[in-house]
N, C-alpha and C positions, 0 to 999 in steps of 0.2 A: 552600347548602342542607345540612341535617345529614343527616348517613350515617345509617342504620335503626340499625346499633351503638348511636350514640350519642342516638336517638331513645327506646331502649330503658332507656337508664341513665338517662338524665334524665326518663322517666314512670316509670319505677320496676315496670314489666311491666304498671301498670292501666290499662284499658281507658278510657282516654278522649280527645278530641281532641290530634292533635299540637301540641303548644304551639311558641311561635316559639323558637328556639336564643337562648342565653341564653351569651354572649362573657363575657368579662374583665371588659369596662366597666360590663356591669349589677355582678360581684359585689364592681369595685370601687366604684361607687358608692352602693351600701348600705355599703361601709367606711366611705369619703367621710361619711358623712349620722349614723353612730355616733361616726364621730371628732369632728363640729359639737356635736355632743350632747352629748359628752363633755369635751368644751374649751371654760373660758368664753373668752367678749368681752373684746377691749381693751376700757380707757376711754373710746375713740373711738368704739366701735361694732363696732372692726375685727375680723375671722376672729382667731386667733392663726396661729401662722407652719406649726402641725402641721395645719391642714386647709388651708395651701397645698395649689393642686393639682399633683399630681406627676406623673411619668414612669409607662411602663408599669414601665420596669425599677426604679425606685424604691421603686411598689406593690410589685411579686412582692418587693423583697430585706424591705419593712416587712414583708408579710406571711407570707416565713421566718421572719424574728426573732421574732414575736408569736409564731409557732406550736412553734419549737424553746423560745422561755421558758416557753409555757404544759406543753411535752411533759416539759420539767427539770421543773417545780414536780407536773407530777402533778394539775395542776387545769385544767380548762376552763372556765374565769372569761368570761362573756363582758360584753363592755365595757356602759356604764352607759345604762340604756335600749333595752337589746336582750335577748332568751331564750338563756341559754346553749345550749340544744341547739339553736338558731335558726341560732345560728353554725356549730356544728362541722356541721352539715346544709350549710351555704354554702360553710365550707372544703373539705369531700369533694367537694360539686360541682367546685369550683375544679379540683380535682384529676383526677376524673372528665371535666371537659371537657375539663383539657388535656391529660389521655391519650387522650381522642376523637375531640378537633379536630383538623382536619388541615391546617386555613387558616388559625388563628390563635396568633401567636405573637409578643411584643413585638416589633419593629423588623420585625415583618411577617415573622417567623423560623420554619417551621412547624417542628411538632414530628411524632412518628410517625403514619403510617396507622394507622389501626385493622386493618386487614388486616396489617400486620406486625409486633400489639402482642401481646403473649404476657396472658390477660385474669390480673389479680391476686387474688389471694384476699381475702374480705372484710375481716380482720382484717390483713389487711399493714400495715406503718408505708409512708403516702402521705409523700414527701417533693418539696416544690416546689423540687429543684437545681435552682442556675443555673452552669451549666459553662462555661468558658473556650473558646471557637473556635479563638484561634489557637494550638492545641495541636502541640507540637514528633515531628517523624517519631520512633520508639522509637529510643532510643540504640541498641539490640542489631544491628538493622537497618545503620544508619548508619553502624556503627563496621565493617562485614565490607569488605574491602576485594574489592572483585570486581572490579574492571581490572589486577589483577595477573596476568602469565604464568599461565597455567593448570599450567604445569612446576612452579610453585614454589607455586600458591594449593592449601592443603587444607582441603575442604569438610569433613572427620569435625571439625573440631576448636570448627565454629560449628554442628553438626547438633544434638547434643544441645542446648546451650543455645538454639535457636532453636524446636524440637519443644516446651520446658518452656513456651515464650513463647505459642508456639501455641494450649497445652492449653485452655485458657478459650475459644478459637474451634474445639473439636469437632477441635483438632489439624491445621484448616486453615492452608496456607502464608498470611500476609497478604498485602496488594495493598503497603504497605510495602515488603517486600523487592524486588517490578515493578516499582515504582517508584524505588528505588535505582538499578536497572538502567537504566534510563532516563533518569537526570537523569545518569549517567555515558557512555551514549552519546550522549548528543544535545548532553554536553557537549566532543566532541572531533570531531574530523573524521580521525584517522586510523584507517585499515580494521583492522587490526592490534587496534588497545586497542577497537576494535567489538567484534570476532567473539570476542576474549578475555574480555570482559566478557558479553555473552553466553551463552558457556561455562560461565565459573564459576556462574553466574547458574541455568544449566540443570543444572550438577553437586547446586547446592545443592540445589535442586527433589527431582531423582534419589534421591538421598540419603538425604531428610527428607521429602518431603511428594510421592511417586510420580505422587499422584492429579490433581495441580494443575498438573501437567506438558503435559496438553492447554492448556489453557483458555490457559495463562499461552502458550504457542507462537501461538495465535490472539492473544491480546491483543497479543503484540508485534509480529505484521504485520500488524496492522490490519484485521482480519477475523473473522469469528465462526463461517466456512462456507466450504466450495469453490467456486467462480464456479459452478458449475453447479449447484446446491441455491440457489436464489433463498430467503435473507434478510437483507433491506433494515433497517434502522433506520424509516427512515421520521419522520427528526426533521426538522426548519429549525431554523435559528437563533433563532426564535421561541420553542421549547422550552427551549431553552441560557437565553436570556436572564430568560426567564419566572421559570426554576429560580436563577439568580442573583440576581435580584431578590429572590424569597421566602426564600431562605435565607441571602441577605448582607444582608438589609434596605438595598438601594438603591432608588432611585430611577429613574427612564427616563435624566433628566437625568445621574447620575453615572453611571452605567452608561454610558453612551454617551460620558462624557467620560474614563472609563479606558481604550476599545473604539477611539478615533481618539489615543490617545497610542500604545497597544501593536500594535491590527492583529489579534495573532494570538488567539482564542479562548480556549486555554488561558494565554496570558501573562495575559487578561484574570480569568479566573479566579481565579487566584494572587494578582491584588491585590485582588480582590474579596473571598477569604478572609482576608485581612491585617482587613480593615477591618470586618468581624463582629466587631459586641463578644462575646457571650454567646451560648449557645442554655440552653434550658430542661432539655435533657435530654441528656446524655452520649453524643453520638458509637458506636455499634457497628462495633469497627474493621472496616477491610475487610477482605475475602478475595479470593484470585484466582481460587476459583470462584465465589464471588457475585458479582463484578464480571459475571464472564462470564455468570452463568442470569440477571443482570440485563438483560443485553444481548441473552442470548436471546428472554426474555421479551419484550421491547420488539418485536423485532422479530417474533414470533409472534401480538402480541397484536391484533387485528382487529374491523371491527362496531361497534355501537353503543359507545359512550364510551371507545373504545380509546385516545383520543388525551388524555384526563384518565386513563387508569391510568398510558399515558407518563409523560406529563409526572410522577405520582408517583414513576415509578420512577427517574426521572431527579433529583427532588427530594432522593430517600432516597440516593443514591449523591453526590449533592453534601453533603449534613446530613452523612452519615458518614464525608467524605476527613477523614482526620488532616493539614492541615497545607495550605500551598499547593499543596507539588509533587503532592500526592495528588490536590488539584484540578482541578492544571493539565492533569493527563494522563487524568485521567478527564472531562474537559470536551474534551480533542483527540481520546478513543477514540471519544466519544457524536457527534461530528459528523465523523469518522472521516478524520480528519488529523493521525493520530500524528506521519510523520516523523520516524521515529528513526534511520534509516537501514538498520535490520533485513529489508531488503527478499530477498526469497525466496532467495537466492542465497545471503548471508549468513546467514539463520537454517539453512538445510540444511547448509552449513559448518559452524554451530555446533552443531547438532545432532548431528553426525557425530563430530567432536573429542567432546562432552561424553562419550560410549557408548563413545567408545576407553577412559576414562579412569574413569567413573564407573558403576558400576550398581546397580538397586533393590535395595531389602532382599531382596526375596523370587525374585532371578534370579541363575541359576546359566554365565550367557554370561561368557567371560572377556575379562579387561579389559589393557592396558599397562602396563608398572609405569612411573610417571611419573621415577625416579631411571634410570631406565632410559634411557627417553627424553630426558632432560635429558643423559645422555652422549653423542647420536648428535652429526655435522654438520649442520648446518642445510641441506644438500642429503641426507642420507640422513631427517633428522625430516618432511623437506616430502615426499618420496617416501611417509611412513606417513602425513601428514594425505590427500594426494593420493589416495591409494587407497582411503581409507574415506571421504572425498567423492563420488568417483565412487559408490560403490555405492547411496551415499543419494542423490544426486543422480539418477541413472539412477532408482531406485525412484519419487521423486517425479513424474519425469518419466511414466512408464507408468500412474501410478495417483496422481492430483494432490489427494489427502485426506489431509491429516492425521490426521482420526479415525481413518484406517489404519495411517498409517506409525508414527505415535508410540506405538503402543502394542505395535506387532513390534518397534518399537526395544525397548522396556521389558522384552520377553520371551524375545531371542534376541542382540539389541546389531547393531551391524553387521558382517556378514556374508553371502556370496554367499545363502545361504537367502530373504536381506530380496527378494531381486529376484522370487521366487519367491512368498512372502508379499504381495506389491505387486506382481503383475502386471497384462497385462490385463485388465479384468475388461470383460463388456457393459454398457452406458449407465453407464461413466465412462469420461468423454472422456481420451485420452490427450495430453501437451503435444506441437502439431505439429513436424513437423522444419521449419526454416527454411532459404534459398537464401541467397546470397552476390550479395552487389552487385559485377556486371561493369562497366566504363564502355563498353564499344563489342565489336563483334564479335571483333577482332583478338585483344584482351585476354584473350577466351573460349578461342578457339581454338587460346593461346599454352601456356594454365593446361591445357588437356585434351592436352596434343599426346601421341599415340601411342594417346591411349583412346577407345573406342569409347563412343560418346554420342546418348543423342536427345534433338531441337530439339520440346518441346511449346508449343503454342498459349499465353499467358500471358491467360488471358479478365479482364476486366474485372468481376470480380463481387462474391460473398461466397463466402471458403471455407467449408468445409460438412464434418465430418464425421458420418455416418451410420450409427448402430448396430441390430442389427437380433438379435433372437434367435431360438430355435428356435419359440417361438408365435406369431411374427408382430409383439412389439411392437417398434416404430420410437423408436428416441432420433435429434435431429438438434446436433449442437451446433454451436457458428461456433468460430474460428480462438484467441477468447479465453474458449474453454471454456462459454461460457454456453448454457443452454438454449435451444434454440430452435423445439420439434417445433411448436409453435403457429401461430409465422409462415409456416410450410411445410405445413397438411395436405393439400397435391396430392401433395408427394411422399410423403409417409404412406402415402397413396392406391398411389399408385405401386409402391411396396415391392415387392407379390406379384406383379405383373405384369414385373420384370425378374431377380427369381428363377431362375435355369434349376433343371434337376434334382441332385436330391444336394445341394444346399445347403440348409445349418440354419443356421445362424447367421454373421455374418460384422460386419465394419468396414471400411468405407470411405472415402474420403477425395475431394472434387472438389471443383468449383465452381460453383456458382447462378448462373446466367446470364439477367437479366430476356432475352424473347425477343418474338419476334412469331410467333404460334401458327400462321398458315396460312404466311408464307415462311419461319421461323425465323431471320431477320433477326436479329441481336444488338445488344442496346439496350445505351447507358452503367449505370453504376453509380448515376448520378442517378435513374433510372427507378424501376431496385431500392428506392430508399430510400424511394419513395412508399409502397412498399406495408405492411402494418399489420403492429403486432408481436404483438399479444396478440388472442386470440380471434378468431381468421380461421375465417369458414364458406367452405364453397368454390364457396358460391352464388354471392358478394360480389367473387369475387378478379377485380381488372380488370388484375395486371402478370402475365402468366403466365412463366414461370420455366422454365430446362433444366438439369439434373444432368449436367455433363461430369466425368464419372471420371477419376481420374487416379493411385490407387495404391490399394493393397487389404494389409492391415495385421493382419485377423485373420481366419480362415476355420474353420468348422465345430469352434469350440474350441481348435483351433492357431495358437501365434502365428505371423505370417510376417514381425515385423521385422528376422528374421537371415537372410530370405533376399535374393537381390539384387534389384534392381531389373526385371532382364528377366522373374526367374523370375513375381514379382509381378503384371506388367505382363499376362504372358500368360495368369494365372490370371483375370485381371479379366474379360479378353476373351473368353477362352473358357467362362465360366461363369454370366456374365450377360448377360439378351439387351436388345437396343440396341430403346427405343421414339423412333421418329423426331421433334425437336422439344421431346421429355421427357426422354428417357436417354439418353447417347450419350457416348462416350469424347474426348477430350482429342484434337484433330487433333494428329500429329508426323510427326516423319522422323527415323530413325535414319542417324547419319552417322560419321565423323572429323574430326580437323583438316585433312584434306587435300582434305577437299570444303565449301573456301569458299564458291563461287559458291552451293552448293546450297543452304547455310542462310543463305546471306544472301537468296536469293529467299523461301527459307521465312520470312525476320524482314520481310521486306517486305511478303508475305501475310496476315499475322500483324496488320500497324499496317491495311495497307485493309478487314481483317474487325472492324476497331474492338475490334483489342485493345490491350493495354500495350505487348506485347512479348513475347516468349519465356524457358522454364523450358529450361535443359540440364541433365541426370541423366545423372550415371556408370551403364549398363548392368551391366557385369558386374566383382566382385570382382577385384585385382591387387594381395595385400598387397606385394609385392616393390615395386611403384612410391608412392615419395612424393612430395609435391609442396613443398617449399619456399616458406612464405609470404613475398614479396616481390618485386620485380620479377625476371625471371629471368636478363637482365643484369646482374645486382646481386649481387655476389658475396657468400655467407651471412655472412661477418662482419661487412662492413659491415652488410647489413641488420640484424643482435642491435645493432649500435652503436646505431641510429636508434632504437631500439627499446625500450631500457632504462629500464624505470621507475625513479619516482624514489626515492632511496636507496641504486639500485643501483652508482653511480660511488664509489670511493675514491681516496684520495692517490694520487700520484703519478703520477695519470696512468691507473692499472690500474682495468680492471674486474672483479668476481667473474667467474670462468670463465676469464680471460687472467693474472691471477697465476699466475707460476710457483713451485712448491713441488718440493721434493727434485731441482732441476736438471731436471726437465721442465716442460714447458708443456702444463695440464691442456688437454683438448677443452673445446671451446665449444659451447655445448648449444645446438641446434638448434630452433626453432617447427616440429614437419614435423609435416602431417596425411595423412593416408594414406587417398586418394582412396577411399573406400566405398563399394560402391552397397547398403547396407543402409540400412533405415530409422530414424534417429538421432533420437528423440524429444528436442522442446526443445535442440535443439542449430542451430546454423546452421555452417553448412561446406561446401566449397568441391565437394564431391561435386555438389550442389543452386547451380547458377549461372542468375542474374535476369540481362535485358539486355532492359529498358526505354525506349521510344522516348525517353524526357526521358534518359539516361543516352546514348542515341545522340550527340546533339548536343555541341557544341564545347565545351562547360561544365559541370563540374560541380557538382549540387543537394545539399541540406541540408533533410531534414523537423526543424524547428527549433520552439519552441514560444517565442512573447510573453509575457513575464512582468510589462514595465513601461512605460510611455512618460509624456513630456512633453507639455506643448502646447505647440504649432506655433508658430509667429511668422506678422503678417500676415495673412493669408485663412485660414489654416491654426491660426489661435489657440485657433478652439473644437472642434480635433481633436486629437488623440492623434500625435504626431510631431516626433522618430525615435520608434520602439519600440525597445522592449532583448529581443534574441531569447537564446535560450539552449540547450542542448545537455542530454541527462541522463549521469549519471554512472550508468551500469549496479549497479555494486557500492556506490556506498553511498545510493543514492538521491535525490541531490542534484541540481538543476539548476545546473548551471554556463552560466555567462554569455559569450556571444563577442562579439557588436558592436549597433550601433546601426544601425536601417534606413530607409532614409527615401526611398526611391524604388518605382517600381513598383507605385503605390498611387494609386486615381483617387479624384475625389469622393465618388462613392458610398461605394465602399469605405469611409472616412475617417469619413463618414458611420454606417453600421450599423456600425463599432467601434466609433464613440464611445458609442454607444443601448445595445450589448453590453458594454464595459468602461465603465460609470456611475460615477465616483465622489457622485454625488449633488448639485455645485455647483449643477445649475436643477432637477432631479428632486426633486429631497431625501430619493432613495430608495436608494441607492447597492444596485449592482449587479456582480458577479462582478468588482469591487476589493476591495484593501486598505489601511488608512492606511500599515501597515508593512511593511520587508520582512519574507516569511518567512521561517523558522531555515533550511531547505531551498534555496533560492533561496543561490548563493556569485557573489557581486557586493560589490567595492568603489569603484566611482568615485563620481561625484556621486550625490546622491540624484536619482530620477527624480521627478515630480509626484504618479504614481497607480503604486502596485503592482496588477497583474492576478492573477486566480486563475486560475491554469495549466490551460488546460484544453483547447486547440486547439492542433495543428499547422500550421505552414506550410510549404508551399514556398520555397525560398530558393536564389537562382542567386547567384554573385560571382565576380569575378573569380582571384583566390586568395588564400590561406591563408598572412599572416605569426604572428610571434612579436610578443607584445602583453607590456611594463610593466604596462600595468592591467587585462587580463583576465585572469582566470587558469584557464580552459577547457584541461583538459588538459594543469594542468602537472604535471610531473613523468615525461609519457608521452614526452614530446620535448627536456621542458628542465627543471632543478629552480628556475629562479629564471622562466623568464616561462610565458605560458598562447597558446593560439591564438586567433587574429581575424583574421574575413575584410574584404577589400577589396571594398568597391564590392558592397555586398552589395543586390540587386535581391528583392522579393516578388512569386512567379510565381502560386501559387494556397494555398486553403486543400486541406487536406487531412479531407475530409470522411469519410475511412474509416478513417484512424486516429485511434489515443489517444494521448494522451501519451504511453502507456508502450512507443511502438513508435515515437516519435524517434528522430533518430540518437544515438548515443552519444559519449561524450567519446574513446573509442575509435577508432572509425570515423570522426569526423576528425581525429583525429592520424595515422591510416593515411594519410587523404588528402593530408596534410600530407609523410607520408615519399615516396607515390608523387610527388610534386611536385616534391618537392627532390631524388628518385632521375631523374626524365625530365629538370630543369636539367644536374644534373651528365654527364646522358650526351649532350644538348644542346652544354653545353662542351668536351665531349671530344672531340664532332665538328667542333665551330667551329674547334679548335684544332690538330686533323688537319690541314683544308680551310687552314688560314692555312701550315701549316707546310708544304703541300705547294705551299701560291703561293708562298712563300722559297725553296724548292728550285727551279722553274719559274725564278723570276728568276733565280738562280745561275747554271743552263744558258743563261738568255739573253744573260747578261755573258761 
C-alpha cells in the first residue's frame, strides 16, 4: 500500500480518488511500447533486438543514459509517437516514486523511507544514480592502527584528519571506526591486544568526538540500557532475514543456503552484502549515535504497526552499512549477539586506562604522561592500571548505569570523587556481593579459624533487593538487576507495615521464599517459578511468598556498606518489625571454628527445613588477619606455582617474582584477601562462604552449559548424545569447552532435548541450533552434528579433573600447552535458576583442579610416612 507522502505526490494535491500506486513496471512499460513504435520490424516480422525485454537494472541504466544525453543536448526530445512533456511528466514521476517508495527497488533493493527523506525542491536536478554496494570501509578508518600498546598509540595525530572525515556527518564519529574495533577484537583471542584495542578505540572517541562515547560503550557490550530500565529489541530472526532479503535482493532459497554454510547471523550478513549488485541510492554513512537512536528507537517503538516501522528501521541500517563488516556487526548488534569479547569487566578496564591517559577537549582532570608511563616496570605500570580499575570498577558496581558513569568519567577522569559521583542512589539496583564456594564443613571452618562468624539459613528462593524511599515508593529488583516490583505487589503492600519509627528511606537485601500462609511451611523454588511475572493484581496471587532479611546496605540516606556486618545485622533487626509468614529475618547462629558440632546441627536443620544449605559471614572487621588463597597446608609458594597464568613462566626454569636481581631474591607476591565483613558490591570473596547440600557430598559439581551434541548410536540415534559441555571464560567472554557427556540422562530427558535443541531434520523448523560453531564457543576436536544456542545450565558431577591435548578449558591457568577435562562426567539436574552468565568459570575449575592435585600430593606424603614407618617397624623386628 502507498504511504499518504506518496499518495500526495503522485495526485498532485487534487482532490480526487486515490489512484492505485503506479511501480517501475507501468513507467517502464510505456518505455517498452515507445521504443516498439519507434523501432521498425525485421523482415521476418521480428521485434528488433532494442525492444528485447530487459532487466530492471538494464531499464534504470537505459533510462540514465537517455536522460543524462537529453540533459548534455539541452533538449527534451521525446521519442517518436509520444508528447514531449508526456515524458518528462513520466521521468519526474519515475523519480518521485523512487524517492517515495519504500518497497520497491530493482533486485527487490528498497530505497529510503519517506520518513527519512529530506523533501527536494522543485527545481532540483532529479538524478536516477545507481551506486555500487559492495563499497570498501574508508581507507582513513582502516589505516589507524588501534591494537597497538596504548604506551606507544597517539590518538592527536589521527583526531584532526578523522574530525575533517566527520565534517559531512554533523562531525559525528562513524560506525566505521566501531567497527574497526571490532573486527580487531573478535579478531584475536588474547585479553591483552582486547582491552588495548579498546583503549585506543575509546582515546580516539575522547579526543575527537566526546559525545559518541556513550552510545559507542553501549554498542560494544551489547546493550542499549541498564538490566533494570526494561528495553528489549523485540526483533526474531524473521526481521533480520526479511531485511536481508529486501536489501540484498535474495531469495528464501539463497538466503537459507548462505544461513546453513555460516551459522552465525552476522557472518551471514557479510556475504549477503558481498552479493548486492547495486542500490539506487548512495548509502548515508553510519554513525555511532544513529546506530544507537536506531536501536533505541526500535526498541521504544510500540502499538499499532510498530513492527513495519522495525522492520524499516532495521532495513535503513542494513541499506546504509558501508561494506560487510558494517553488516556483519550491525546484524549481531540487532539480534543482540555481538561477542566480542568486550564483556563488562573488560570495557571498565578499558574505560579506566583510556581517562588515565586521554581527556575531552573541554575537561580540565589531569591525565599520565604516557613517556612517563612507558618508563615504569611492568609491576609498578600494573599497580597504576590496578588502582584506577578499582575505582571504576567499585563506581560501576554501586551505581551499574553507564549513562552515569561515562560522563563523570568525561568531566572529572578517574578519581576517588567518581565513587562519590556513582554512589548509592534509591531504585538503582546495586551489583550484589557474592559468596565463595566451600566443598564441606571442615573446609569452612579451617578458612574462618580464629573468626568469629554466623551460620545463616541458605533458603531456596529468589534473591530480592528492595528499595524503598522517603514517600513510600517501593523498587524490588532480583540478584541480576532486573526489575521486578510487578511480580511482587504483596510486598509493595507490605513496605509500610514493617517500617519501624525514624525510618525514611533505606535498601535491603533478602530472599523470596514461596511459603504456605497458615504453617509457613517453606516450598522449593519450583513453586516460586509458577507464579506470574508481569501485571500481578493481588486478588489473583495463588504462590504466597516471605521476605527473609538478611543484610541492610542503605539507611535513611547513609550508606552502610563500610560498615561490618554485625553493626548491619543489628540495624536490620532492630528497626524493622517482623510480620510473621511475610517478614522475618534469615534463621542463624553465631559461632567459631571451635564449635563444630554446633553448625553442623545448624547445617543439618538447615537441609530438613528444605533449604540449600548455609551462608557463613565474617561478623566483625580484623584488618591485621589475612587469609591466604589455597589450601592451608600448602605452603604459599607452591600454591603461586600452581597458579600462574599463562605467559608467566620464563627460561630457565625461573618464574617472574623468584628471578633473582642485584644478589637478592625478590618476594613472591602473595593472592591474600583480607577477610571483611563489609559489604563488597559485585565482588565474590571468601568473607561470604556457600556450603551447599550437593557441595556436602563426596564429589564435586560443575554448573556447565551444553553447547553441541551428536546423535547417539542405536536406540539412541534420534537423540542428542554425548553433548559437548563447556565452562565460561569470565574475562573475555568465551565459552570454553571441557568434555563430552553421555551418562545420567533417562529417556525422557533425551527426549524434550532433542524437541528443545531442534536442528530441524523431521520439524523442518530448526530450533535454539546452529549449522556452525560460534566465533564464541573455543572447541577444536571433531566437529559435533548440531551446535546448540547456549542458553541453559547444567548440573555436572565427575569423577576428576585431568589435563586434556584437545580441550583446551583453562589453559594457560594450569598449564600453557594443555586445557582441563573431566572424567566420567555424570548430568545431575538442570539448573532452572541460573543463566549462563552465573556458570562456573574457566577459573573456578582450574581452582578445583589445583585443590585436587594439592589433597593427592598430601595424600602421598602420607602414604609415604605410613610405608617409611612399616620399614623402620621391620628393622626393629630383625
Amino acid at each position: 500500500m502507498s504511504s499518504p507522502s506518496k499518495k500526495r505526490k503522485l495526485n498532485s494535491g487534487k482532490n480526487q480518488p486515490a489512484a492505485q500506486s503506479r511501480g517501475l513496471e507501468y513507467f517502464f512499460s510505456k518505455q517498452k511500447q515507445s521504443d516498439a513504435l519507434a523501432s521498425p520490424a525485421d523482415e521476418d516480422g521480428a521485434p528488433s533486438s532494442a525492444s528485447t525485454a530487459l532487466t530492471d537494472e538494464e531499464l534504470a541504466r537505459k533510462l540514465q543514459a537517455e536522460w543524462d544525453q537529453e540533459a548534455a543536448n539541452g533538449v527534451h526530445a521525446a521519442p517518436e509517437g509520444q508528447n514531449s512533456a508526456s515524458t518528462n511528466q513520466d521521468m519526474e514521476a519515475i523519480v518521485e516514486t523512487l524517492e517515495s517508495d519504500s518497497t520497491y527497488t530493482p533486485n527487490s533493493q528498497p530505497a529510503q523511507s519517506t520518513a527519512d527523506t529530506t523533501p527536494k525542491k522543485q527545481d532540483a536536478k532529479k538524478t536516477l544514480a545507481l551506486q555500487s554496494t559492495g563499497m570498501a570501509d574508508d581507507a582513513i578508518t582502516t589505516s589507524i592502527p588501534l591494537d597497538e600498546s596504548p604506551l606507544t598509540f597517539e590518538p592527536s595525530k589521527y583526531v584532526k584528519e578523522l574530525q575533517e572525515f566527520w565534517a559531512s556527518e554533523k562531525g559525528d564519529a562513524s560506525y566505521a571506526l566501531l567497527t574497526r574495533c571490532f573486527v580487531l577484537v573478535s579478531g584475536t583471542t588474547s585479553r591483552i591486544k582486547i582491552v588495548d584495542t579498546l583503549v585506543n578505540c575509546l582515546r580516539i572517541l575522547i579526543e575527537s568526538d566526546p559525545s559518541s562515547l556513550l552510545p559507542a560503550v553501549w554498542l560494544a557490550t551489547n546493550s542499549i540500557s541498564p538490566p533494570y530500565i526494561s528495553m528489549e529489541l523485540g526483533l526474531g530472526g524473521s526481521a533480520i532475514s526479511k531485511a536481508l532479503r529486501q536489501v540484498c535482493g535474495l531469495d528464501n532459497r539463497s538466503l537459507k543456503a548462505i544461513y546453513d554454510k555460516y551459522g552465525d547471523p552476522g557472518d551471514v550478513a557479510f556475504e549477503a552484502k558481498k552479493k548486492q549488485s547495486f542500490t539506487l541510492r548512495k548509502p548515508t554513512p553510519l554513525t555511532i549515535k544513529g546506530v544507537y537512536r536506531s536501536l533505541v528507537k526500535i526498541a521504544t517503538t510500540h502499538g499499532q504497526g510498530s513492527g513495519e516501522t522495525k522492520q524499516r528501521i532495521v532495513d535503513r541500517l542494513l541499506q546504509d552499512a558501508r561494506g560487510g563488516e558494517e553488516s556483519r556487526f550491525i546484524v549481531r548488534t540487532v539480534s543482540q549477539y555481538l561477542r566480542i569479547g568486550a564483556v563488562k569487566t573488560t570495557m571498565l578496564i578499558a574505560l579506566s586506562r583510556a581517562f588515565l591517559l586521554s581527556k575531552a577537549p573541554d575537561s580540565d582532570y589531569g591525565t599520565r604522561d604516557v613517556s612517563e608511563l612507558g618508563k615504569l616496570k611492568k609491576e609498578e605500570l600494573a599497580e597504576v592500571w590496578s588502582k584506577a580499575e578499582e575505582i571504576v570498577k567499585a563506581s560501576y558496581a554501586r551505581h551499574p548505569n553507564y549513562n552515569d558513569l561515562v560522563p563523570a568519567l568525561l568531566e572529572i577522569g578517574v578519581c576517588e570523587e567518581l565513587l562519590v559521583r556513582c554512589g548509592l542512589n534509591l531504585h538503582v539496583p546495586l551489583r550484589p556481593m557474592l559468596g565463595s564456594i566451600t566443598r564441606d564443613l571442615s573446609e569452612m571452618l579451617t578458612k574462618l579459624q580464629g573468626r568469629d562468624f554466623a551460620c545463616e539459613f541458605k533458603y531456596d528462593g529468589q534473591r530480592a533487593q528492595v528499595h524503598c524511599d522517603e514517600k513510600g515508593k517501593v523498587s524490588i529488583f532480583s540478584r541480576h538487576l532486573e526489575l521486578m516490583t510487578e511480580k511482587y505487589p504483596d510486598l509493595v503492600e507490605l513496605v509500610p507495615k514493617i517500617r519501624g519509627e525514624g525510618i525514611g528511606s533505606f535498601i535491603m537485601e533478602g530472599e523470596v521464599v514461596a511459603v504456605d500462609r497458615e504453617t509457613g511451611e517453606l516450598k522449593n523454588f519450583q513453586t516460586l517459578t509458577n507464579r506470574a511475572r508481569k501485571d500481578v493484581a493481588i486478588g489473583d496471587i495463588k504462590v504466597d511468598v516471605c521476605l527473609f532479611a538478611f543484610d541492610l546496605m542503605y539507611l535513611n540516606g547513609q550508606s552502610l556498606l563500610d560498615r561490618p556486618f554485625r553493626e548491619r545485622r543489628e540495624l536490620l533487626r532492630s528497626l524493622f518489625i517482623e510480620v510473621p509468614h511475610h517478614f522475618t529475618w534469615v534463621k542463624s547462629l553465631d559461632a567459631t571454628s571451635g564449635d563444630s558440632e554446633a553448625v553442623l546441627e545448624f547445617f543439618k536443620s538447615a537441609l530438613e527445613n528444605k533449604c540449600e544449605g548455609i551462608m557463613v559471614k565474617i561478623l566483625d572487621n580484623i584488618p591485621d588477619l589475612a587469609y591466604v588463597e589455597g589450601e592451608p597446608e600448602q605452603p604459599l609458594e607452591d600454591a603461586e606455582k600452581l597458579s600462574l597464568p599463562k605467559g608467566r613462566v620464563k627460561g630457565k626454569g625461573k618464574t617472574k617474582g623468584s628471578a633473582k636481581g642485584d644478589g637478592q631474591e625478590k618476594a613472591t607476591k602473595s593472592r591474600r584477601k583480607p577477610l571483611l565483613a563489609t559489604y563488597e558490591p559485585d565482588k565474590r570473596l571468601d568473607s561470604w562462604l556457600k556450603v551447599k547440600k550437593d557441595y556436602n557430598s563426596s564429589f564435586d559439581t560443575l554448573d556447565m552449559i551444553p553447547v553441541a551434541g551428536w546423535h547417539g548410536q542405536g536406540r539412541k540415534a534420534k537423540w542428542w548424545s554425548p553433548i559437548l559441555m563447556a565452562v565460561r571464560n569470565e574475562e573475555s567472554g568465551t565459552l570454553e569447552v571441557v568434555c563430552k557427556c553421555i551418562s545420567g540422562f533417562t529417556d525422557t530427558f533425551y527426549k524434550a532435548n532433542k524437541e528443545f535443541y531442534d536442528n530441524g531434520e523431521e520439524s523442518g523448523e530448526p530450533k535454539n541450533t546452529k549449522a556452525q560453531r560460534p566465533g564464541f564457543i573455543e572447541y577444536y576436536g571433531p566437529n559435533p552434528d548440531v551446535w546448540f544456542e547456549p542458553q541453559e545450565v547444567w548440573e555436572m558431577a565427575f569423577a576428576d579433573i585431568t589435563l586434556s591435548p584437545v580441550y583446551t578449558a583453562a589453559i594457560g591457568l594450569v598449564s600453557d600447552e594443555r586445557g582441563l577435562s573431566l572424567r566420567f562426567p555424570r548430568f545431575l539436574k538442570k539448573r532452572e535458576d541460573k543463566s549462563i552468565d552465573e556458570a562456573s568459570t574457566n577459573e573456578f575449575l582450574a581452582n578445583l583442579w589445583r585443590k585436587q592435585e594439592a589433597k593427592a600430593a598430601t595424600s602421598t606424603s602420607k602414604n609415604d610416612e605410613v610405608e617409611m614407618e612399616d620399614v623402620q617397624d621391620g628393622y626393629e623386628d630383625e
